[in-house]
DRENDO-1510 file (C-alpha; in Angstrom, 1 decimal, always signed):
<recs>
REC; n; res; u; v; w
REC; 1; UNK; -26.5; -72.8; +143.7 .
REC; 2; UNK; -25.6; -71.5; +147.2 .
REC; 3; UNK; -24.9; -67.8; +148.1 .
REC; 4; UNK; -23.9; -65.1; +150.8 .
REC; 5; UNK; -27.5; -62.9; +151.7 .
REC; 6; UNK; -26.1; -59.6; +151.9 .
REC; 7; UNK; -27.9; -56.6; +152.9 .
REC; 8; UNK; -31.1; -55.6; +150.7 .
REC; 9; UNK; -30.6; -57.7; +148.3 .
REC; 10; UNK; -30.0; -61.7; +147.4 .
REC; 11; UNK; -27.5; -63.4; +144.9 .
REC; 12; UNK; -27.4; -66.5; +143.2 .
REC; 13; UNK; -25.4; -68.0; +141.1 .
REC; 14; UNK; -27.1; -70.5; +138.1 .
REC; 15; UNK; -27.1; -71.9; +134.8 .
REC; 16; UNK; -28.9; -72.0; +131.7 .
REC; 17; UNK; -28.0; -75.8; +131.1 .
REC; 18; UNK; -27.9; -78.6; +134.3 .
REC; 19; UNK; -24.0; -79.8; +133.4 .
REC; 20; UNK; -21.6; -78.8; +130.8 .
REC; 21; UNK; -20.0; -81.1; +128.1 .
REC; 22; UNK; -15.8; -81.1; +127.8 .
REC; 23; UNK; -15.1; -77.8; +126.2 .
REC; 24; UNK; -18.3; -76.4; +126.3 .
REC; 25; UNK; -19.2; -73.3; +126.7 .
REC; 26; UNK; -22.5; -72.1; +128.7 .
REC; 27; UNK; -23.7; -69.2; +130.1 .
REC; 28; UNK; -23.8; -69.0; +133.7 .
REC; 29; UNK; -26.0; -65.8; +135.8 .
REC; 30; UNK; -25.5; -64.0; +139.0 .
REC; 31; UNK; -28.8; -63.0; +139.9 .
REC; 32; UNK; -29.2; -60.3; +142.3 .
REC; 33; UNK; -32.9; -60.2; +143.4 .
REC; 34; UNK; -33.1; -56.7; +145.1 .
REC; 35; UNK; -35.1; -55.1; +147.8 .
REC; 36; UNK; -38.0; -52.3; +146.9 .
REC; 37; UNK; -36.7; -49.2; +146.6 .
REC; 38; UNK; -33.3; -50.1; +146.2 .
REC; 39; UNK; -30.6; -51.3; +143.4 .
REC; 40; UNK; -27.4; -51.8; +142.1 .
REC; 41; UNK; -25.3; -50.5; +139.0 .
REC; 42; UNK; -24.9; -50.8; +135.2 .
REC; 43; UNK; -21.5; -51.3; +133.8 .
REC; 44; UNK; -21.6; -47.3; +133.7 .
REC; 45; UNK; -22.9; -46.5; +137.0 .
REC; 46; UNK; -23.8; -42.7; +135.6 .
REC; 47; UNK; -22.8; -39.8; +138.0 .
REC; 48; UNK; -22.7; -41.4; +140.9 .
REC; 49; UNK; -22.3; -45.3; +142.2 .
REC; 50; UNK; -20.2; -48.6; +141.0 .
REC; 51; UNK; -20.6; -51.9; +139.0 .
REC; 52; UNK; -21.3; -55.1; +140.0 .
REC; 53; UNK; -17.5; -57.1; +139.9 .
REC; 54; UNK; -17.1; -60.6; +139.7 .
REC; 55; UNK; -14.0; -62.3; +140.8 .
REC; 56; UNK; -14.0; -66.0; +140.0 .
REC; 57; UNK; -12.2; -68.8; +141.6 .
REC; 58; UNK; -12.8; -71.8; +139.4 .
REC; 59; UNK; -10.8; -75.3; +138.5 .
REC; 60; UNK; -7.6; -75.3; +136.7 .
REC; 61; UNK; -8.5; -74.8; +132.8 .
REC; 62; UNK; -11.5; -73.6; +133.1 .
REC; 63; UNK; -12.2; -70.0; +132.2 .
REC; 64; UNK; -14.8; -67.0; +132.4 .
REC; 65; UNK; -16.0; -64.3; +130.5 .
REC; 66; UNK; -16.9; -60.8; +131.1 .
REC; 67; UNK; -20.2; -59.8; +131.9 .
REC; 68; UNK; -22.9; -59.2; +129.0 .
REC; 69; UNK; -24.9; -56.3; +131.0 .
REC; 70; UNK; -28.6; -56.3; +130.6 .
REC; 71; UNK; -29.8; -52.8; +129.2 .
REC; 72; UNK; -30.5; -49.9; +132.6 .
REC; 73; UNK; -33.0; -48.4; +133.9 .
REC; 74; UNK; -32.4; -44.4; +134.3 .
REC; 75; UNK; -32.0; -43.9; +138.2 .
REC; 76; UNK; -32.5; -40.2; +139.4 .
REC; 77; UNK; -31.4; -38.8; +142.4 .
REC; 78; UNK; -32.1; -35.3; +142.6 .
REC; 79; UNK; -29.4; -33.5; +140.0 .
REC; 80; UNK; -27.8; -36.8; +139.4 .
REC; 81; UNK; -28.7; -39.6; +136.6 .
REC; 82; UNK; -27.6; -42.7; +137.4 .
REC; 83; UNK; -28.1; -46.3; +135.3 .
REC; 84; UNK; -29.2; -49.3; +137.4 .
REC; 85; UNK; -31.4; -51.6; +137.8 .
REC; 86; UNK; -34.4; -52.6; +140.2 .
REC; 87; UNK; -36.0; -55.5; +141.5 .
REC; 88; UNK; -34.2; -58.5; +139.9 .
REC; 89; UNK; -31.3; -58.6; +137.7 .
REC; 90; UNK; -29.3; -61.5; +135.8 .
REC; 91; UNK; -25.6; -60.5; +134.9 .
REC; 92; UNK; -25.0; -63.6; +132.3 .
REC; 93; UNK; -21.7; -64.5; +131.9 .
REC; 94; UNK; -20.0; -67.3; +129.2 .
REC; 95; UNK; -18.2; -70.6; +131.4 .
REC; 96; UNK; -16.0; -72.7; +129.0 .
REC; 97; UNK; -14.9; -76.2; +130.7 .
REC; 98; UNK; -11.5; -77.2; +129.5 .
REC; 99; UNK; -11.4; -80.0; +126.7 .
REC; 100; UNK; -10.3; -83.0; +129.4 .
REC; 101; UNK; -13.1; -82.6; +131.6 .
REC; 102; UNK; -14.1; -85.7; +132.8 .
REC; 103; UNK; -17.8; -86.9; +132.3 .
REC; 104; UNK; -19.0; -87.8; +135.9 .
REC; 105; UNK; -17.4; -84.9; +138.1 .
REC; 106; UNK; -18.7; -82.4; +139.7 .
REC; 107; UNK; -16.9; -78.7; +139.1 .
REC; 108; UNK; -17.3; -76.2; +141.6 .
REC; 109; UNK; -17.5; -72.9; +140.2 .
REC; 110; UNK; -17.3; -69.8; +143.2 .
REC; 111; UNK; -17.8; -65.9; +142.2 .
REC; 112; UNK; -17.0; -63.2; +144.3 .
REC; 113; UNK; -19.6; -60.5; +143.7 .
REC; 114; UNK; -18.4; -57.0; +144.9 .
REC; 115; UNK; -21.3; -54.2; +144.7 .
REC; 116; UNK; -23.2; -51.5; +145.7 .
REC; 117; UNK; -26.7; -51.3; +146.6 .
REC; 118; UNK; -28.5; -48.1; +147.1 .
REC; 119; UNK; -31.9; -46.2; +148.3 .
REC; 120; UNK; -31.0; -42.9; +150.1 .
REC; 121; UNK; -27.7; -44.1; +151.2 .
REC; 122; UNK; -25.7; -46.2; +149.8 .
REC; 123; UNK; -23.8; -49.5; +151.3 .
REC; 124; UNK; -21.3; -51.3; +149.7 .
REC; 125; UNK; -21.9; -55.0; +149.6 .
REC; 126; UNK; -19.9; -58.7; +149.0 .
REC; 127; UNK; -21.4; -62.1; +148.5 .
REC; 128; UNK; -19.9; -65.3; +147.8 .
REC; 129; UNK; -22.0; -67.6; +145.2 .
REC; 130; UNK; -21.2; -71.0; +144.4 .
REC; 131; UNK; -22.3; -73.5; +142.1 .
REC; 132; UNK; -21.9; -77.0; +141.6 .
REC; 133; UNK; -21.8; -77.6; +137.8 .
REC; 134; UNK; -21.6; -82.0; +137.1 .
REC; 135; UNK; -19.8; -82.5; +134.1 .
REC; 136; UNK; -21.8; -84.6; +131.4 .
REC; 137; UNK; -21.7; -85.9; +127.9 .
REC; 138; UNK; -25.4; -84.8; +127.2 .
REC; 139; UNK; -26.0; -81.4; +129.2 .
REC; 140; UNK; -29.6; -80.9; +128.6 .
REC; 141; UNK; -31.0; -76.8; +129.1 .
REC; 142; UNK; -32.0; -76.1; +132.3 .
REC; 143; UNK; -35.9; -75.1; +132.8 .
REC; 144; UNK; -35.8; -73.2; +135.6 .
REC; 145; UNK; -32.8; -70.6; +134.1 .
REC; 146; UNK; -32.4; -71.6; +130.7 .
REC; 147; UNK; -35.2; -69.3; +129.3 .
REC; 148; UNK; -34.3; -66.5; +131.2 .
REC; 149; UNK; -30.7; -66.0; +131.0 .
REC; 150; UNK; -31.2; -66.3; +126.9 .
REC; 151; UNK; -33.8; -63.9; +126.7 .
REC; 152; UNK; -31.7; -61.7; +129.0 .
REC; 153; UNK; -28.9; -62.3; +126.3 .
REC; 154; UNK; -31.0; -61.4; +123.5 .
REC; 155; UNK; -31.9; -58.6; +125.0 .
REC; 156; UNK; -28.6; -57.2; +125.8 .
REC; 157; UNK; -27.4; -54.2; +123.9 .
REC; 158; UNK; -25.3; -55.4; +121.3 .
REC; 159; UNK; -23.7; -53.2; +118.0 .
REC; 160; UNK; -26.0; -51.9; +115.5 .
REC; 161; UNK; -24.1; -50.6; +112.5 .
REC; 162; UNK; -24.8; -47.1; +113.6 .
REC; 163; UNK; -22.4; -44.0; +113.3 .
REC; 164; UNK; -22.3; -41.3; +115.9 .
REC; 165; UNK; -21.0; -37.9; +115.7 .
REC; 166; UNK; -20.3; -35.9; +118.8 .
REC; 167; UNK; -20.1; -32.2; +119.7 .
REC; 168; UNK; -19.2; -30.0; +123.0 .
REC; 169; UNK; -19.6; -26.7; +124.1 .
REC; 170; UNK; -19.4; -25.0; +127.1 .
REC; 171; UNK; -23.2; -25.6; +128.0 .
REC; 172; UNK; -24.2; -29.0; +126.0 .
REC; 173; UNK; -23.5; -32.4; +124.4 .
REC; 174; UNK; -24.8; -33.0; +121.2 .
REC; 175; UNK; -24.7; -36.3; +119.2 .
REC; 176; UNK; -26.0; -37.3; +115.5 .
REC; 177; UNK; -27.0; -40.6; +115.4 .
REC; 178; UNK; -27.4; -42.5; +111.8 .
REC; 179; UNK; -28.4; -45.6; +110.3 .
REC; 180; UNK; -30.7; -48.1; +108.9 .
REC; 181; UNK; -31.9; -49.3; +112.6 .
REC; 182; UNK; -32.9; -46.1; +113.5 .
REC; 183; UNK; -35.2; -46.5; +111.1 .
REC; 184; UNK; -38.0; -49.1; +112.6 .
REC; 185; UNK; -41.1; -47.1; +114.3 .
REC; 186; UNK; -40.9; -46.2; +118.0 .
REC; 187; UNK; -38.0; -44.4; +118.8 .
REC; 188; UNK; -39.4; -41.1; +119.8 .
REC; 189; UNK; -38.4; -41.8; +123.5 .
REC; 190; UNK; -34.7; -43.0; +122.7 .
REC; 191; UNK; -32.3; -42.3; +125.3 .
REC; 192; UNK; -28.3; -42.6; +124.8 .
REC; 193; UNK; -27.0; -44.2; +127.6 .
REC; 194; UNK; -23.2; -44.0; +127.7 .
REC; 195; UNK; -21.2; -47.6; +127.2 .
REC; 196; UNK; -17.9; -46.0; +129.1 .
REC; 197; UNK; -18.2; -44.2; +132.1 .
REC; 198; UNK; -15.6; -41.2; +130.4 .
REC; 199; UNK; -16.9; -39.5; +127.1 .
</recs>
């Protein structure tokens, strides 16, 4: 992969399998691999901050998915609780290569990553990531990424047959959380971490 070094932090864009079949679908990653002390946003950024965006240019029928965010960390910043995440993140994202894809070329796959990165101040950022993806019969995983973008995807937050009841007042939020995963041992830190950025 080749990519844009902006400010603070690095991106790249790479794969979990060396080439892709016709219509396969793999998981591609932007990693951003972030400077001490700094870091970039969760899907909610919290009270302050914005997402990562990625705007994809890739070859006619090809297509993208969203991305499957990677569980925060809790940010503070004086009165403000943000969600983000430090160090090294991968942001995985599903790449399906339409059915007549020829075994033999080479696709070139481009994402636009908008974001910001932040310490004390905060500066918003663009890179430019490309990767060239050879189409094959036999796509094979790839060692180098392959074991981390799946256990990034297993890791994800994903649904878990809970149900949620909220309440407001003038001075607090209160939600009543039940169900049978709330039962394994180990949940005495839990910390809700809102999905949306508007409750």
């Amino acid at each position: 992969s080749a990519a844009a070094a902006p400010v603070h932090l690095t991106a790249a864009l790479v794969a979990d399998h060396d080439g892709i079949a016709p219509g396969q679908t793999i998981r591609l990653a932007l990693v951003q691999t972030i400077e001490d002390g700094w870091h970039t946003y969760w899907r909610n950024p919290g009270d302050a901050g914005e997402a990562t965006s990625l705007d994809w240019t890739l070859p006619r029928g090809w297509r993208a998915g969203a991305i499957v965010w990677p569980a925060p960390e809790q940010l503070r910043l004086g009165p403000l609780m943000n969600y983000g995440y430090e160090h090294q993140v991968l942001l995985p994202v599903a790449v399906t290569a339409p059915a007549d894809a020829r075994p033999g070329d080479v696709a070139t796959l481009k994402a636009h990553a908008s974001f910001l990165v932040c310490k004390d101040v905060c500066i918003p950022e663009q890179g430019k990531a490309t990767l060239a993806l050879p189409v094959s019969a036999r796509p094979t995983p790839d060692a180098a990424w392959g074991p981390a973008i799946q256990r990034t995807l297993a890791e994800a937050p994903r649904p878990a047959g809970l149900t949620a009841v909220m309440s407001t007042s003038a001075t607090a939020l209160r939600i009543a959380v039940t169900g049978p995963a709330l039962a394994r041992p180990g949940l005495s830190n839990a910390y809700f971490f809102p999905y949306e950025t508007t409750v």
